[in-house]
Steps between C-alpha positions, in 0.01 A plus 500: 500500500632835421500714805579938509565668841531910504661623802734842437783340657655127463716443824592185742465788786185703650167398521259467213856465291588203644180328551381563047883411436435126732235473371556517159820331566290189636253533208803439287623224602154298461547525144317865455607779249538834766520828318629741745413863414657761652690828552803452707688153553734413812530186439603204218180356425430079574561261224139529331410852543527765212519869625371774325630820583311817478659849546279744649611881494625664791159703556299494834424191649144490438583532164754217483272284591241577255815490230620161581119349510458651196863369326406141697202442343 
């Protein structure tokens, strides 16, 4: 099954980083396709998981959010 994740951030540290990246990570190794969108990465991606970077521009954050949903999707 193919499988996408957004999250703005792929890390192995923090919170909601962490938790989409084990996730995913997990996913992966059950035989799934993980498409990992997003707009900063901190970390090698797992065997099995394709990142997607997005840049967002350096505007206010509201508005970096509502680029990189917009670039994700």
């Amino acid at each position: 099954m193919k499988i996408a994740f957004a999250y703005t951030t792929f890390s192995d540290t923090g919170g909601v980083e962490r938790a989409s990246r084990d996730l995913a990570a997990s996913l992966a190794l059950r035989g799934h396709a993980i498409d990992f969108h997003c707009a900063e990465v901190r970390a090698e991606a797992p065997e099995g998981i394709t990142l997607h970077r997005h840049r967002v521009p350096a505007w206010p954050h509201a508005l970096q959010i509502a680029a990189f949903a917009r670039a994700a999707s």
